[in-house]
CHARMM-style PDB file with segment names, atoms N, HN, CA, C and O in Angstrom:
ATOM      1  N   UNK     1      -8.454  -4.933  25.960  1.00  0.00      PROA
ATOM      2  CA  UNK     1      -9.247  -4.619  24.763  1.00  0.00      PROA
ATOM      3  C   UNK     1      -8.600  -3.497  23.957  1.00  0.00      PROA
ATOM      4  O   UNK     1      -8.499  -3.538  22.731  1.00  0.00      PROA
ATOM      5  N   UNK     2      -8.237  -2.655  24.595  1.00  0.00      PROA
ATOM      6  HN  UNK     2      -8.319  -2.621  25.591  1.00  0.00      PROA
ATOM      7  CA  UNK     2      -7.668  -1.460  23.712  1.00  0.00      PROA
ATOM      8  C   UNK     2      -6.258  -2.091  23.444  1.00  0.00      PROA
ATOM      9  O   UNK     2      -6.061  -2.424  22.275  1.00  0.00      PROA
ATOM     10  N   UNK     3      -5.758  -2.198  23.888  1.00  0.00      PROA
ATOM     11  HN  UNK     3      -5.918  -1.928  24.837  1.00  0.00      PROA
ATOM     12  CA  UNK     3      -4.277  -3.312  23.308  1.00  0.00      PROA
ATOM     13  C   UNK     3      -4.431  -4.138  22.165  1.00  0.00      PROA
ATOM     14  O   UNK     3      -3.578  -4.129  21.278  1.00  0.00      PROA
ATOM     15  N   UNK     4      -5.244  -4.712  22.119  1.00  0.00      PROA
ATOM     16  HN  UNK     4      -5.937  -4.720  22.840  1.00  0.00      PROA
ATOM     17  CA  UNK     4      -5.831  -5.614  20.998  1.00  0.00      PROA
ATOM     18  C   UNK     4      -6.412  -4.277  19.970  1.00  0.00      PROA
ATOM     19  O   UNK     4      -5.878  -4.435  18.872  1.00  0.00      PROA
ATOM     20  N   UNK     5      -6.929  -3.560  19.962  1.00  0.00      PROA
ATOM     21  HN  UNK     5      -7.362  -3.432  20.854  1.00  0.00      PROA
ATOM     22  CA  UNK     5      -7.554  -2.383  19.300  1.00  0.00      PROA
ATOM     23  C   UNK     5      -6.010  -1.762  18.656  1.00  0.00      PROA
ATOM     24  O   UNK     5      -5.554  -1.761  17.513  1.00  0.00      PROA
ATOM     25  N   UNK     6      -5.576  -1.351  19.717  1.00  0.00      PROA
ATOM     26  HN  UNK     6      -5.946  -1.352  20.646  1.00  0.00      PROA
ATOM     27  CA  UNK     6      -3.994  -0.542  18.620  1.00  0.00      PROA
ATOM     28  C   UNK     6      -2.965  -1.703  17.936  1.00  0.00      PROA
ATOM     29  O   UNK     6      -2.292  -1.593  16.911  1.00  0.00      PROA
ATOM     30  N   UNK     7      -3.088  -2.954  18.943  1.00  0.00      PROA
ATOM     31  HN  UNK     7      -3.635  -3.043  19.775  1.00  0.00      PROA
ATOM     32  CA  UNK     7      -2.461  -3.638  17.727  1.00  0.00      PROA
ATOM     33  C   UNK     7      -2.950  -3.707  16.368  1.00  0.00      PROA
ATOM     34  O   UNK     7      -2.192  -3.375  15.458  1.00  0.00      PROA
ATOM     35  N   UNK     8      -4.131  -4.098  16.120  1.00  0.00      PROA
ATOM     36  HN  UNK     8      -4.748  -4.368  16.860  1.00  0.00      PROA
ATOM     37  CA  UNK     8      -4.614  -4.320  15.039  1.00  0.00      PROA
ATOM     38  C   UNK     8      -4.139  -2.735  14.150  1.00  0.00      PROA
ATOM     39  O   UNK     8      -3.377  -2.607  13.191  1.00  0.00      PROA
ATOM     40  N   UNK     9      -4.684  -2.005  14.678  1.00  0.00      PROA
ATOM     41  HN  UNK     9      -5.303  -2.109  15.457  1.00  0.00      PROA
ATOM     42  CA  UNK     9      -4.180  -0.520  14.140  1.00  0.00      PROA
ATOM     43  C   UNK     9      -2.437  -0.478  13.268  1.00  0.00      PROA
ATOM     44  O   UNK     9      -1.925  -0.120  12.207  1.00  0.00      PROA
ATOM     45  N   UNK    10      -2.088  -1.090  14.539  1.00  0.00      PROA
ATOM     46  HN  UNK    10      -2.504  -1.381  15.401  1.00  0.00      PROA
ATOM     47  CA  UNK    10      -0.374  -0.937  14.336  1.00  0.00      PROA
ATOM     48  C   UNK    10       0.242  -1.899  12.804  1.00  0.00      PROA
ATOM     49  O   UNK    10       1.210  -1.843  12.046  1.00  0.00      PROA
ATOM     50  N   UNK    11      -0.761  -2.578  12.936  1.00  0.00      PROA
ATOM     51  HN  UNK    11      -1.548  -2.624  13.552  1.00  0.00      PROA
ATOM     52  CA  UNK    11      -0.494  -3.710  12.032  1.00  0.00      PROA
ATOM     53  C   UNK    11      -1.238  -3.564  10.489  1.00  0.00      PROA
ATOM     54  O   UNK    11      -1.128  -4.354   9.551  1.00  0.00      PROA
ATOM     55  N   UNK    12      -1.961  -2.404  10.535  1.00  0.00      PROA
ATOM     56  HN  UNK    12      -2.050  -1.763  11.297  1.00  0.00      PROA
ATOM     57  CA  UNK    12      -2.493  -1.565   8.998  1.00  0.00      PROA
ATOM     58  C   UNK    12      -1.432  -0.938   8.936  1.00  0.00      PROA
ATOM     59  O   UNK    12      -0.816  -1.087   7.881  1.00  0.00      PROA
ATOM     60  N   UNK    13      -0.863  -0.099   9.897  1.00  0.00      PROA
ATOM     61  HN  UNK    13      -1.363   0.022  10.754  1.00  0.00      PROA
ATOM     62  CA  UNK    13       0.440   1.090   9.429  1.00  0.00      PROA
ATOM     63  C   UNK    13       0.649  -0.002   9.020  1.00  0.00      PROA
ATOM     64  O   UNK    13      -0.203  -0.355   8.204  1.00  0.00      PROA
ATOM     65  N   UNK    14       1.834  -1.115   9.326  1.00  0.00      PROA
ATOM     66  HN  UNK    14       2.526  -0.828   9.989  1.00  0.00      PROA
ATOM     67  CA  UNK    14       2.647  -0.937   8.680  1.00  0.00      PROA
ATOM     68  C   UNK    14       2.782  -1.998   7.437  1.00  0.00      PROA
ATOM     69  O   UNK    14       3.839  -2.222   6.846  1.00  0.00      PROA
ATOM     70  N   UNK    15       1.512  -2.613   7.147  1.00  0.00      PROA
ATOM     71  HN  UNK    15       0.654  -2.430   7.627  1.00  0.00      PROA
ATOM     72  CA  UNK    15       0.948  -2.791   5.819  1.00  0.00      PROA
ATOM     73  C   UNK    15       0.851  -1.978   5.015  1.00  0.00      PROA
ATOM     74  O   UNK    15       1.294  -2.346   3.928  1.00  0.00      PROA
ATOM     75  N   UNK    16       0.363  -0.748   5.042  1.00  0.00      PROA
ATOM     76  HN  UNK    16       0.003  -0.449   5.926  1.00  0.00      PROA
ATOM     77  CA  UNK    16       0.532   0.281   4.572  1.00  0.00      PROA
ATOM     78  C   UNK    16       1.434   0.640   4.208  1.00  0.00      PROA
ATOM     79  O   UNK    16       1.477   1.071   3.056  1.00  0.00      PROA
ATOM     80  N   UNK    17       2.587   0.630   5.031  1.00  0.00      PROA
ATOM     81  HN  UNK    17       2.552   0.281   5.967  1.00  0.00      PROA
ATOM     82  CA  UNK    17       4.095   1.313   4.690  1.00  0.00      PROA
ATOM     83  C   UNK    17       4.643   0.186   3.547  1.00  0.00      PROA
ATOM     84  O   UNK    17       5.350   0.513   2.593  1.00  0.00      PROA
ATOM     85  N   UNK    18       4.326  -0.782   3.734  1.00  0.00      PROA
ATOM     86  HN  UNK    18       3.752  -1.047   4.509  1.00  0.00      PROA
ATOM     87  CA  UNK    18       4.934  -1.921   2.543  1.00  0.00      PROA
ATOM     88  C   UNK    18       4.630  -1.723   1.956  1.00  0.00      PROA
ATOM     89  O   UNK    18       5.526  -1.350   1.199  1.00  0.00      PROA
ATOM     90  N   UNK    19       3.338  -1.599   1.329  1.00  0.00      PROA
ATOM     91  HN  UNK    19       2.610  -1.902   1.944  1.00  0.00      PROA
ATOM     92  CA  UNK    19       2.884  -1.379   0.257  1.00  0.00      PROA
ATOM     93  C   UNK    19       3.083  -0.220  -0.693  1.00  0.00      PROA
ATOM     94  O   UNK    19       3.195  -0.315  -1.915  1.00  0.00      PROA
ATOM     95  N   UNK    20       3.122   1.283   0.288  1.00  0.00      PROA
ATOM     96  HN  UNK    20       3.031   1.360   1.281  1.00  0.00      PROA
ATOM     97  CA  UNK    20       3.404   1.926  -0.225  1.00  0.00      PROA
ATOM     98  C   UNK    20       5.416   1.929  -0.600  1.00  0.00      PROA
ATOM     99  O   UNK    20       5.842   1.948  -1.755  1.00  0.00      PROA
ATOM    100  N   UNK    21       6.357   1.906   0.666  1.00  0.00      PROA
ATOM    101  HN  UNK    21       6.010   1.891   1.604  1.00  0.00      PROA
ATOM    102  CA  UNK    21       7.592   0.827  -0.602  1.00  0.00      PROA
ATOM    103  C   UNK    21       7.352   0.500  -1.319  1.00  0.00      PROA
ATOM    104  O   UNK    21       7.696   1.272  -2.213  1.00  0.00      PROA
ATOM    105  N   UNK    22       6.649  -0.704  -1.871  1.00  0.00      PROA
ATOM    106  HN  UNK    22       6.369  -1.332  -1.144  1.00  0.00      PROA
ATOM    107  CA  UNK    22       6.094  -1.752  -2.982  1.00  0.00      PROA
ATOM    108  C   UNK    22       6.266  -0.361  -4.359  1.00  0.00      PROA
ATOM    109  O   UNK    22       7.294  -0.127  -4.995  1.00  0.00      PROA
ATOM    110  N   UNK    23       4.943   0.350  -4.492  1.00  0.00      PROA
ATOM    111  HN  UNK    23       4.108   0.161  -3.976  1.00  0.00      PROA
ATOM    112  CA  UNK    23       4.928   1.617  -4.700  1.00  0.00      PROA
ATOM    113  C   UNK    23       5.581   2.385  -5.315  1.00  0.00      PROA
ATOM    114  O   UNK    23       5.452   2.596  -6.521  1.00  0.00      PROA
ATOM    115  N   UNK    24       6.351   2.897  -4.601  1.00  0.00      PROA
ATOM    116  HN  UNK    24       6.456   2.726  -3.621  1.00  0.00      PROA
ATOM    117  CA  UNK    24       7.454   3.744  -4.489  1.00  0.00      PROA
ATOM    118  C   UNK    24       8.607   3.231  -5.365  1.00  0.00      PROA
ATOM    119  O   UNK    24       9.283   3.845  -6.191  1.00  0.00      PROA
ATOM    120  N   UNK    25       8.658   1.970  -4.982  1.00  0.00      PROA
ATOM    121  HN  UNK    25       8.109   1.471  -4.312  1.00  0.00      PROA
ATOM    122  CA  UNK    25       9.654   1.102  -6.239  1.00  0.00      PROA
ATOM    123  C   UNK    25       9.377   1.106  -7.320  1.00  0.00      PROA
ATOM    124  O   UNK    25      10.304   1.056  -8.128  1.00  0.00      PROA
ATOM    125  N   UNK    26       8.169   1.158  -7.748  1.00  0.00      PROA
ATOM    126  HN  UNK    26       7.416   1.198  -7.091  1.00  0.00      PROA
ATOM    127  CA  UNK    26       7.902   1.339  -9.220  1.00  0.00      PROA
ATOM    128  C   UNK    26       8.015   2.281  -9.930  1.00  0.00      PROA
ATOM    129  O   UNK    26       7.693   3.340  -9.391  1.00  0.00      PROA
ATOM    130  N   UNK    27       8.447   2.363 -11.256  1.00  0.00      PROA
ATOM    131  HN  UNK    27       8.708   1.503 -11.694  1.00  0.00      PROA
ATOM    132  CA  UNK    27       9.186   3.748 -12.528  1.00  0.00      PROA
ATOM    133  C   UNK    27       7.369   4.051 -12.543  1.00  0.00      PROA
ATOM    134  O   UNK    27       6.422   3.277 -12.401  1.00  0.00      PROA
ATOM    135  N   UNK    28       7.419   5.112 -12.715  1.00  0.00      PROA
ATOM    136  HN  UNK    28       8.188   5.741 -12.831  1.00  0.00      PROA
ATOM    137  CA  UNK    28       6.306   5.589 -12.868  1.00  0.00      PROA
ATOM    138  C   UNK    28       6.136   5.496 -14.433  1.00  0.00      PROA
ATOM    139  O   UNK    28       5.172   6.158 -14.816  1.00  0.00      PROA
ATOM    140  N   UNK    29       6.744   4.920 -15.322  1.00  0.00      PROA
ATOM    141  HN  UNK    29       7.527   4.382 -15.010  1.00  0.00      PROA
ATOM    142  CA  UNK    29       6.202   4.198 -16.203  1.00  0.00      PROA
ATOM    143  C   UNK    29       5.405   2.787 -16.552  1.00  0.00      PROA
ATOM    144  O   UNK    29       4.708   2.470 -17.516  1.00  0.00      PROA
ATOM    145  N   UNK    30       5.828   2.036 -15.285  1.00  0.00      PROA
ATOM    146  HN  UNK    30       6.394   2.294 -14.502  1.00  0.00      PROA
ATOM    147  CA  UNK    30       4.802   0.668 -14.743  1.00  0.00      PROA
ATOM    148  C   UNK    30       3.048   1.337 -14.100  1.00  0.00      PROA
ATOM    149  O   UNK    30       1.903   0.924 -14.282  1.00  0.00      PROA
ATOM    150  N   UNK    31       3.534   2.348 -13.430  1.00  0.00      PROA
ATOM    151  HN  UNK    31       4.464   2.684 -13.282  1.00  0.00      PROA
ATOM    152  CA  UNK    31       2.323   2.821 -12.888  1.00  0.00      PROA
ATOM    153  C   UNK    31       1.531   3.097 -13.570  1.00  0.00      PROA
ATOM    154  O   UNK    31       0.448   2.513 -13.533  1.00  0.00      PROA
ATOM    155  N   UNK    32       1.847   4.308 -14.631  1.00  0.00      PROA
ATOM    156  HN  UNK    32       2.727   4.782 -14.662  1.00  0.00      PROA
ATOM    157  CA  UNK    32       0.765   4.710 -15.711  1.00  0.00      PROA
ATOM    158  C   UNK    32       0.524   3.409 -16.614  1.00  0.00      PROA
ATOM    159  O   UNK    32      -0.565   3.571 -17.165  1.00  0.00      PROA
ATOM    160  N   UNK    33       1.081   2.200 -16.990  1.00  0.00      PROA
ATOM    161  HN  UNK    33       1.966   2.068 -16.543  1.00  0.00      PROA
ATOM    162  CA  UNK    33       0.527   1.094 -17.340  1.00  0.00      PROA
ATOM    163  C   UNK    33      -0.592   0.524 -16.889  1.00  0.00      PROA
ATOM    164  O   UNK    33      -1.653   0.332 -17.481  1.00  0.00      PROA
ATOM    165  N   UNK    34      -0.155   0.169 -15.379  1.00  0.00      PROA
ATOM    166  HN  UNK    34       0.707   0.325 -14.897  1.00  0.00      PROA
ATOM    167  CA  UNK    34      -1.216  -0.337 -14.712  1.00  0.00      PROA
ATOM    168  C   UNK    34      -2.676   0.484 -14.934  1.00  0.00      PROA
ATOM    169  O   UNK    34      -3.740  -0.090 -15.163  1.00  0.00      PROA
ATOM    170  N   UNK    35      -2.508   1.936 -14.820  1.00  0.00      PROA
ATOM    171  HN  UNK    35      -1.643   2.403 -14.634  1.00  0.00      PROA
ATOM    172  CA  UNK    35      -3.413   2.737 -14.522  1.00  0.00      PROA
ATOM    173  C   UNK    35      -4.202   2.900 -15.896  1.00  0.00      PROA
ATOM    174  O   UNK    35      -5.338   3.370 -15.837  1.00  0.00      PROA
ATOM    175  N   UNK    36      -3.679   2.548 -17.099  1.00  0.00      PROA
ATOM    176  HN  UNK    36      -2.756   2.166 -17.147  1.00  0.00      PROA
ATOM    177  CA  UNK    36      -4.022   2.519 -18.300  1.00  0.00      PROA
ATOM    178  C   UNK    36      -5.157   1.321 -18.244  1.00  0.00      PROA
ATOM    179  O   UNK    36      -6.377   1.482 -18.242  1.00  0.00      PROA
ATOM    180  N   UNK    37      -4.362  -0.035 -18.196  1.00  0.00      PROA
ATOM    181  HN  UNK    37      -3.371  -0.166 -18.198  1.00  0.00      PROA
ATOM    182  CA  UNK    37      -5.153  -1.210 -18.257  1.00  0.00      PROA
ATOM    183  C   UNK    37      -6.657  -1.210 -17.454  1.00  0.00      PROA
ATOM    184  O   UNK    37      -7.771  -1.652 -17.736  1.00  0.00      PROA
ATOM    185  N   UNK    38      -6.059  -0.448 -16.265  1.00  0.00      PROA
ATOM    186  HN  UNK    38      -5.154  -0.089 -16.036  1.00  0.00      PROA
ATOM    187  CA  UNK    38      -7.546  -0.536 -15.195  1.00  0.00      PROA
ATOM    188  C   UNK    38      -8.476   0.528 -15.907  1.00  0.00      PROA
ATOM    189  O   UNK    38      -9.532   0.616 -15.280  1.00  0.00      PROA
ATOM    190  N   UNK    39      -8.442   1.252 -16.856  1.00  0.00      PROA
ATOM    191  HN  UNK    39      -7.584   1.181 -17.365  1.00  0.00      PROA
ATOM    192  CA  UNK    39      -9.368   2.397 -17.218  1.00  0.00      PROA
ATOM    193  C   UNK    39      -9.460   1.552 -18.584  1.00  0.00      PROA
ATOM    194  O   UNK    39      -9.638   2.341 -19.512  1.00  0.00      PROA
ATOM    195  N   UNK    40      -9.406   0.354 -18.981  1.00  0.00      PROA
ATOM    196  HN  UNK    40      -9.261  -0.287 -18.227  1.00  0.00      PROA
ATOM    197  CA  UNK    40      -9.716  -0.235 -20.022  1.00  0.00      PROA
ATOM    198  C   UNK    40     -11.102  -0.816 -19.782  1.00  0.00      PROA
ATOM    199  OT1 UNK    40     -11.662  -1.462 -20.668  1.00  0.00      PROA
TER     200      UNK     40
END
């Protein structure tokens, strides 16, 4: 049970970490776009 418990865990990190890559790749001129449109 706890094996199954930290996998699942293990497997948000490193969703997380992609995403934030994903992220990280972007000019922070795409970002403030995005962030524009969503406050529309």
């Amino acid at each position: 049970m706890a094996d199954r418990i930290l996998q699942e865990v293990l497997e948000i990190d490193l969703e997380k970490s992609e995403l934030i890559a994903i992220l990280e790749k972007r000019t922070q001129e795409e970002i403030k776009k995005v962030l524009m449109r969503w406050g529309t």
